[in-house]
Biotite code that builds the C-alpha atoms (Angstrom):
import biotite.structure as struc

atoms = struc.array([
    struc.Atom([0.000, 0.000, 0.000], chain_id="A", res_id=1, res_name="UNK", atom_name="CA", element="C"),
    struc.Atom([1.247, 3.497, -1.090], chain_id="A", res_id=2, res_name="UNK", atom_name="CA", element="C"),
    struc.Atom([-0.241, 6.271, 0.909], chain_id="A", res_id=3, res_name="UNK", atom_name="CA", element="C"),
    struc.Atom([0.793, 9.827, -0.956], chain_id="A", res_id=4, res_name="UNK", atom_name="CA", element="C"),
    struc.Atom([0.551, 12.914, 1.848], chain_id="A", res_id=5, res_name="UNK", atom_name="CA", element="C"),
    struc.Atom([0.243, 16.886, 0.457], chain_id="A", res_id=6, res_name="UNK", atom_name="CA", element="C"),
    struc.Atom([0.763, 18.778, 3.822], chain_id="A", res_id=7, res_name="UNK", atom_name="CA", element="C"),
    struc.Atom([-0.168, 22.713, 3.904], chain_id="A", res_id=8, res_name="UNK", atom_name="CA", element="C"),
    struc.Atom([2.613, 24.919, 5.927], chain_id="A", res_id=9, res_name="UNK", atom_name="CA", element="C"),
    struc.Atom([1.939, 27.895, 8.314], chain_id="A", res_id=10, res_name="UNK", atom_name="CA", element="C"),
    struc.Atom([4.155, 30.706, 9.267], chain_id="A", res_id=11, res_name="UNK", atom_name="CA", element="C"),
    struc.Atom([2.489, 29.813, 12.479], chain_id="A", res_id=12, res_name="UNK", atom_name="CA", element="C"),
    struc.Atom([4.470, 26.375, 13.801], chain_id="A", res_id=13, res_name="UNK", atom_name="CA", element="C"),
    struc.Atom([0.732, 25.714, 16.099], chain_id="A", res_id=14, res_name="UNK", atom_name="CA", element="C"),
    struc.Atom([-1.129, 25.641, 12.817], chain_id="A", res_id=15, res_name="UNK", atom_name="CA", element="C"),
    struc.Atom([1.276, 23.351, 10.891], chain_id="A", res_id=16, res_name="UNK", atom_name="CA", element="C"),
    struc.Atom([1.395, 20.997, 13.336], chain_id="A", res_id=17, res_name="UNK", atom_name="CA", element="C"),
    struc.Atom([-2.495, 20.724, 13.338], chain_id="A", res_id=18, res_name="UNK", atom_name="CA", element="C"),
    struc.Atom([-2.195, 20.288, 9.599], chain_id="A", res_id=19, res_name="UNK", atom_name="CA", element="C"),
    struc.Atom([0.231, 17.657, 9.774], chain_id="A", res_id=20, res_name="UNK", atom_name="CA", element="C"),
    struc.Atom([-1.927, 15.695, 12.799], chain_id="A", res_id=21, res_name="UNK", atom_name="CA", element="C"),
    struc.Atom([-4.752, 16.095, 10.441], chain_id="A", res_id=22, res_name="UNK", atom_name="CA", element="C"),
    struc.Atom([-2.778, 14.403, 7.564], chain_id="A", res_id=23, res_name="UNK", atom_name="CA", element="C"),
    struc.Atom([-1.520, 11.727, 9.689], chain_id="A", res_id=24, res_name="UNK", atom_name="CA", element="C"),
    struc.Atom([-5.022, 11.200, 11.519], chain_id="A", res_id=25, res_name="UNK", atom_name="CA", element="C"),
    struc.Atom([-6.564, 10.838, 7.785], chain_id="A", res_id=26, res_name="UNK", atom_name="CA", element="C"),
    struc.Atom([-3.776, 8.736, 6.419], chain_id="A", res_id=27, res_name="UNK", atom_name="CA", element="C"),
    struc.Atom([-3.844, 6.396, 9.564], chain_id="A", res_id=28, res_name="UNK", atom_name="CA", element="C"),
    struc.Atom([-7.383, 6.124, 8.952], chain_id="A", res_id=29, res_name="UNK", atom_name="CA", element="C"),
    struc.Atom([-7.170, 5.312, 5.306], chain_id="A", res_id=30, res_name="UNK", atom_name="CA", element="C"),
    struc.Atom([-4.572, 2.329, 6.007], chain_id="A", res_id=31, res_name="UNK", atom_name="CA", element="C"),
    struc.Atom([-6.514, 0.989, 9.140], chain_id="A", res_id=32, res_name="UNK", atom_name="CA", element="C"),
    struc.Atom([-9.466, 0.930, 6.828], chain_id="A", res_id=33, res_name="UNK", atom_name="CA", element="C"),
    struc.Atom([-7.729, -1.273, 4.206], chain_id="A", res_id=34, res_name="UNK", atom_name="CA", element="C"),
    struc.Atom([-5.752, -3.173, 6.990], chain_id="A", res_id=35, res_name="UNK", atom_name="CA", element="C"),
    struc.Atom([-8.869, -4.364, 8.512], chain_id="A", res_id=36, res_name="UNK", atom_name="CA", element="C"),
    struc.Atom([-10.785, -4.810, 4.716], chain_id="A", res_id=37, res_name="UNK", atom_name="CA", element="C"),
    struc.Atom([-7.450, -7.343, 4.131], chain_id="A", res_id=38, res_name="UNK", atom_name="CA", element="C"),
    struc.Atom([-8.379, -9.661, 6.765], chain_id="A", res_id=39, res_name="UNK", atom_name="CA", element="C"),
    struc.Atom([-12.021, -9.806, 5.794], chain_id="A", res_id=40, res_name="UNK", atom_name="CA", element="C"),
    struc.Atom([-13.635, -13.088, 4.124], chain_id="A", res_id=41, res_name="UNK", atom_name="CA", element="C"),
    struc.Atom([-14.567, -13.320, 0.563], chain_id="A", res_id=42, res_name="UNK", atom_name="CA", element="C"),
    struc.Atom([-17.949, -14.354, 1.700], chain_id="A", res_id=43, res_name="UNK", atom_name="CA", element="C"),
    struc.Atom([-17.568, -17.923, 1.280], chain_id="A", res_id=44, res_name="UNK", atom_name="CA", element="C"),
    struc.Atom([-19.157, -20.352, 3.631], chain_id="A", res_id=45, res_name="UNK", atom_name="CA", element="C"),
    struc.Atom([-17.297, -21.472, 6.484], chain_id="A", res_id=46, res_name="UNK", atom_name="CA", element="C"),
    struc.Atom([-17.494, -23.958, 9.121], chain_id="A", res_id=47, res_name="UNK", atom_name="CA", element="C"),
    struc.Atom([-17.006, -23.663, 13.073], chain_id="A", res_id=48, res_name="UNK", atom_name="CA", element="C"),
    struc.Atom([-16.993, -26.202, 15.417], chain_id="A", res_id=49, res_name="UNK", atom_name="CA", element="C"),
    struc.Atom([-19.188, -28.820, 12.733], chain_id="A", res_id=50, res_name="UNK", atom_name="CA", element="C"),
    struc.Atom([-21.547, -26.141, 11.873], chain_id="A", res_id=51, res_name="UNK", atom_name="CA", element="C"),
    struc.Atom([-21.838, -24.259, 8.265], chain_id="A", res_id=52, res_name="UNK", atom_name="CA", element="C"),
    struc.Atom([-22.115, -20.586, 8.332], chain_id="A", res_id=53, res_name="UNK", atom_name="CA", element="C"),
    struc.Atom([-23.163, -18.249, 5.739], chain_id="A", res_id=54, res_name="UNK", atom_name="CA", element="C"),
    struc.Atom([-22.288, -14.713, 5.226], chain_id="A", res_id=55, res_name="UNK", atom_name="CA", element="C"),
    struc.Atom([-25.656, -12.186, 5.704], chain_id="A", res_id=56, res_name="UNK", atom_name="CA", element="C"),
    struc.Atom([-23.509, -10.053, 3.479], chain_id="A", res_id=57, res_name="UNK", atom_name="CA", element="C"),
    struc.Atom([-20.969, -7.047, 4.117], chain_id="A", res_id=58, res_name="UNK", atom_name="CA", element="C"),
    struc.Atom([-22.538, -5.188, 7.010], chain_id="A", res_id=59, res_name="UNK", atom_name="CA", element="C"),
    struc.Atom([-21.495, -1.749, 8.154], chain_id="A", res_id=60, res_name="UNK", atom_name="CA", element="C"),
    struc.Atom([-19.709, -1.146, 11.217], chain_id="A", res_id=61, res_name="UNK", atom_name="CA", element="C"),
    struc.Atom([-17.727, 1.675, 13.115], chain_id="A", res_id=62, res_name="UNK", atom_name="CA", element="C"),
    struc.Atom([-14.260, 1.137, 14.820], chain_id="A", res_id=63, res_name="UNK", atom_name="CA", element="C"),
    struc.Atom([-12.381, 3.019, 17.063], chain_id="A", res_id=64, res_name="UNK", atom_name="CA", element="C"),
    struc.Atom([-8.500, 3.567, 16.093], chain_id="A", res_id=65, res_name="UNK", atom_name="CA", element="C"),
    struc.Atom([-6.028, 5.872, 17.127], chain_id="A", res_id=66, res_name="UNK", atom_name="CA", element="C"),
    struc.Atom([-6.550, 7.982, 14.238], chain_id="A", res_id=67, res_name="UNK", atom_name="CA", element="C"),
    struc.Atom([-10.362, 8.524, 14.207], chain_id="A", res_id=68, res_name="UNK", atom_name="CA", element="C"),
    struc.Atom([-13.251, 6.259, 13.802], chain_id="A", res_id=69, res_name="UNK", atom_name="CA", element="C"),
    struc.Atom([-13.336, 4.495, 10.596], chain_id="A", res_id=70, res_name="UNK", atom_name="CA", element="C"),
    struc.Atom([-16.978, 2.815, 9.052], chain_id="A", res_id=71, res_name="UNK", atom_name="CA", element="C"),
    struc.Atom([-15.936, -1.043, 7.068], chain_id="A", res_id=72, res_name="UNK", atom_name="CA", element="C"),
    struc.Atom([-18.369, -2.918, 5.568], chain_id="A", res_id=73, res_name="UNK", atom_name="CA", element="C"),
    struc.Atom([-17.360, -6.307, 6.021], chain_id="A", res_id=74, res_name="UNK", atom_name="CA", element="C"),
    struc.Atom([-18.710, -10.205, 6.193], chain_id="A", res_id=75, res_name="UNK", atom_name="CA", element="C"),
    struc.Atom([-20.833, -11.018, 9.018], chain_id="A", res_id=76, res_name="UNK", atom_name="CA", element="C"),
    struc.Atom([-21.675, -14.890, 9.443], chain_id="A", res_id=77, res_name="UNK", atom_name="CA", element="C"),
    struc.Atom([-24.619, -16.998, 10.857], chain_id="A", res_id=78, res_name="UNK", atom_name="CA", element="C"),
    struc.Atom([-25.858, -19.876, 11.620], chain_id="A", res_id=79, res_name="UNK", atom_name="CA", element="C"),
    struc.Atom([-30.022, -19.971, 10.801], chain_id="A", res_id=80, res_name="UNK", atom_name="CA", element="C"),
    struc.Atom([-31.079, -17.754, 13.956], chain_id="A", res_id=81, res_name="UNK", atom_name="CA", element="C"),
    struc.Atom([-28.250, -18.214, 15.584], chain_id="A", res_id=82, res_name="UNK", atom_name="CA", element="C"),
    struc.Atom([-25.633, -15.544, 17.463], chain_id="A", res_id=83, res_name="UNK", atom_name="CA", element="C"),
    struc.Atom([-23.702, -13.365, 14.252], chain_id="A", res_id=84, res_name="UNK", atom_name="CA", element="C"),
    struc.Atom([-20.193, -14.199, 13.420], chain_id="A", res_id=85, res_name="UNK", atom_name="CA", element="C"),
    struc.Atom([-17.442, -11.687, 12.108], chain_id="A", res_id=86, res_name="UNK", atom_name="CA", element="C"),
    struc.Atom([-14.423, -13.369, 11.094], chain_id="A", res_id=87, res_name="UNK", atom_name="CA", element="C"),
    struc.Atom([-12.318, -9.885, 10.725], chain_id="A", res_id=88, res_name="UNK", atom_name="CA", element="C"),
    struc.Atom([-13.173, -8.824, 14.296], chain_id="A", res_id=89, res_name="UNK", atom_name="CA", element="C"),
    struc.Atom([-11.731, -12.024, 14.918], chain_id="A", res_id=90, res_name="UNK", atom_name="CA", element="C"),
    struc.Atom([-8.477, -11.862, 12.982], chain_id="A", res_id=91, res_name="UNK", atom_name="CA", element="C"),
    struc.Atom([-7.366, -8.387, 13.719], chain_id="A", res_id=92, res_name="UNK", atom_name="CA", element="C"),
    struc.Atom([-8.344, -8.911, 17.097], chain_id="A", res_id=93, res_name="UNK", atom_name="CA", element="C"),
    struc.Atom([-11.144, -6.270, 17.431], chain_id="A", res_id=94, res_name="UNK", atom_name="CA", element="C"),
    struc.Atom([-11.702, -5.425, 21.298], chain_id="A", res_id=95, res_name="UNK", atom_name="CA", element="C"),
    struc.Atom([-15.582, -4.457, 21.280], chain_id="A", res_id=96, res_name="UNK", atom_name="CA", element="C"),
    struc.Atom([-15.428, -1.920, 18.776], chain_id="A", res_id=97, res_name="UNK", atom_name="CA", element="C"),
    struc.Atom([-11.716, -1.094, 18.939], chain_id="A", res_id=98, res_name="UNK", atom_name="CA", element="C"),
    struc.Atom([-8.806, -2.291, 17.193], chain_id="A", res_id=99, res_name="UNK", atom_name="CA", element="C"),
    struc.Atom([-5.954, -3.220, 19.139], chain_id="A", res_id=100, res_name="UNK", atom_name="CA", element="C"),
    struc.Atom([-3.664, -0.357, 19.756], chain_id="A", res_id=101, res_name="UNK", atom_name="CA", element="C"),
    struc.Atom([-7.015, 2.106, 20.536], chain_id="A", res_id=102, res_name="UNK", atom_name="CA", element="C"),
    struc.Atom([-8.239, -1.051, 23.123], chain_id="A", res_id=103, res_name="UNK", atom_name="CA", element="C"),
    struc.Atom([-4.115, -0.679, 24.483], chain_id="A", res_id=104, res_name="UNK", atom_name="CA", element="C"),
    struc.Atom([-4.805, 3.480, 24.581], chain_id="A", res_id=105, res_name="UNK", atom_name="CA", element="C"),
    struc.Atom([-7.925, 3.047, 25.987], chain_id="A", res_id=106, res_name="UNK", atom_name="CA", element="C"),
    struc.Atom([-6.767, 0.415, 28.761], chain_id="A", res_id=107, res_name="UNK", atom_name="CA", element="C"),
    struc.Atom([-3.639, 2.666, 29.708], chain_id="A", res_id=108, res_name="UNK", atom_name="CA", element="C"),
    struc.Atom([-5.477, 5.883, 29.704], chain_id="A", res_id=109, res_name="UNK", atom_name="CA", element="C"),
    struc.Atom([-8.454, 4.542, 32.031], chain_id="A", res_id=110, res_name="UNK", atom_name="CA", element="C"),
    struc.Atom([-5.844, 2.810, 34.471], chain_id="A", res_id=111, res_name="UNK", atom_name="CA", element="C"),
    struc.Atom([-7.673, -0.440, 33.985], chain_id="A", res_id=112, res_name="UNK", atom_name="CA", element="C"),
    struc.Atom([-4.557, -2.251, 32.685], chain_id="A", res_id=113, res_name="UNK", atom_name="CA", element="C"),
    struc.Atom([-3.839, -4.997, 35.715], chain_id="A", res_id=114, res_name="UNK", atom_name="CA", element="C"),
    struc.Atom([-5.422, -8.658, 34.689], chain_id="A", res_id=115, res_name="UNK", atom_name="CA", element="C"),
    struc.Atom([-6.353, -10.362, 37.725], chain_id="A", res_id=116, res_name="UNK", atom_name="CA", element="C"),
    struc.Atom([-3.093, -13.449, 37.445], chain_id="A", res_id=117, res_name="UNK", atom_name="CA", element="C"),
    struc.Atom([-0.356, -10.559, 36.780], chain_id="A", res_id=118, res_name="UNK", atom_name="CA", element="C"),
    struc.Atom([-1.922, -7.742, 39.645], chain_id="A", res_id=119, res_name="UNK", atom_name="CA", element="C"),
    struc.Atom([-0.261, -9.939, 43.170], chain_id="A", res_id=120, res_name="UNK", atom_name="CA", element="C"),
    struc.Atom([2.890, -10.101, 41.721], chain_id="A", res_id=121, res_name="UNK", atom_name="CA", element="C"),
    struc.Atom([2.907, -6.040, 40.718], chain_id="A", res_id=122, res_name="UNK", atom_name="CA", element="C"),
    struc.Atom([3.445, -5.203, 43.955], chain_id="A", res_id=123, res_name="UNK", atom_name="CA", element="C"),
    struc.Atom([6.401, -2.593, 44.702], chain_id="A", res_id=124, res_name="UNK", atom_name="CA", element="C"),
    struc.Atom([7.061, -3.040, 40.704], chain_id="A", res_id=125, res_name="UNK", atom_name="CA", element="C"),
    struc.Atom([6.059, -0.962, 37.582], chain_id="A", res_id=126, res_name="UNK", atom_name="CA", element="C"),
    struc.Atom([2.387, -2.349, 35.844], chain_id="A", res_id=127, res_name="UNK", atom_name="CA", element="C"),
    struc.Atom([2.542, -5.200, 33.934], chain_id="A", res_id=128, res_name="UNK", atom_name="CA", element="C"),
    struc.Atom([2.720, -4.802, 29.895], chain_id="A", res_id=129, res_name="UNK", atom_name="CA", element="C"),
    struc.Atom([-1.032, -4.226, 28.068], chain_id="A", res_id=130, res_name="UNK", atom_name="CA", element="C"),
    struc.Atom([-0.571, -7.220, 25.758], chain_id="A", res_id=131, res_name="UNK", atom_name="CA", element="C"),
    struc.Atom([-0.772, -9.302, 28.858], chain_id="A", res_id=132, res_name="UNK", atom_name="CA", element="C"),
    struc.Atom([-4.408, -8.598, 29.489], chain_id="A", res_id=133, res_name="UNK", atom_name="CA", element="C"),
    struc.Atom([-5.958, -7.866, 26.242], chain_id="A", res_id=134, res_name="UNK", atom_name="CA", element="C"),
    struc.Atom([-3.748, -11.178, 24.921], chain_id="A", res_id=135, res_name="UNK", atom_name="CA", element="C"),
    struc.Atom([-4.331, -13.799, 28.094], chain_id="A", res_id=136, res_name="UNK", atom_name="CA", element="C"),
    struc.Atom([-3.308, -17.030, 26.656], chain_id="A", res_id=137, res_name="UNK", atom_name="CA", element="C"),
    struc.Atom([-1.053, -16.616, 23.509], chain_id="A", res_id=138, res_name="UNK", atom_name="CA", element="C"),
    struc.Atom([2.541, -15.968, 22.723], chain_id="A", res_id=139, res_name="UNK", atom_name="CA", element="C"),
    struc.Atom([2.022, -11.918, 24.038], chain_id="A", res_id=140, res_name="UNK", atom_name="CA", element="C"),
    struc.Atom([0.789, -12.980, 26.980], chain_id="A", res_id=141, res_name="UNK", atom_name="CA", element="C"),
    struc.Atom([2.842, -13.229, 30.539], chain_id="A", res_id=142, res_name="UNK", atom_name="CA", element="C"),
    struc.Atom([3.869, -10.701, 32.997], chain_id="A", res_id=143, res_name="UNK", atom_name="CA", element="C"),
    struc.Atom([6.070, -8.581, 31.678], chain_id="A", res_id=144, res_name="UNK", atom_name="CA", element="C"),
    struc.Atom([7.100, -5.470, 33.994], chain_id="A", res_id=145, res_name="UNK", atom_name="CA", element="C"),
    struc.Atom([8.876, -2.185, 32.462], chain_id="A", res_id=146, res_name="UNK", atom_name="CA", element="C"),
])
């Protein structure tokens, strides 16, 4: 993916900067957008746990990123009448309606960041890392102290 960026310079340093966080918000937005339309289905049927699901079609939703909210329309799955399905919430690891490093923002800037097996051994040491509570269980996971 090529992103190109045309940025408009101030005299005034306040009001470049605000043109350049504009750019960047935008152009974050524009990749996160595509990023998350990458790990979407094609729509084919799949299969979970023995059961067949089909798409309802690409249904819009909003996500939270650190660059803005962005709207994707992507494959939502079902059984007949049964709970929905998103396989790209899924694979980019979608936390509600935030992608990962908003949920990590989010988590830091609220102060909810200690996962119940990491908080009794914080004591009289820093927090433990984010990826060990919004990743319990895989390869991120673990206390890690910094």
């Amino acid at each position: 993916m090529k992103i190109e960026v045309t940025l408009d310079l101030s005299r005034s340093m306040l009001t470049s900067e605000e043109n350049i966080q504009q750019s960047l918000n935008h152009t974050g937005c524009l990749a996160t957008e595509a990023a998350l339309q990458y790990l979407d289905t094609d729509g084919s049927a799949i299969e979970i746990a023995g059961e067949v699901m089909r798409t309802k079609g690409k249904q819009p939703k909003a996500y939270q990123t650190p660059y803005g909210e962005v709207v994707i329309k992507r494959h939502v799955y079902q059984r007949s009448g049964g709970k929905t399905y998103c396989p790209m919430e899924r694979e980019s690891r979608i936390i509600i309606t935030s992608t990962p490093l908003e949920s990590e923002a989010g988590v830091l800037e609220t102060g909810l960041w200690f996962s119940p097996r990491c908080a009794t051994r914080s004591r009289g040491k820093q927090s433990p890392s984010i990826s060990s509570v919004l990743y319990p269980g895989s390869q991120r996971s673990g206390c890690q102290y910094h």
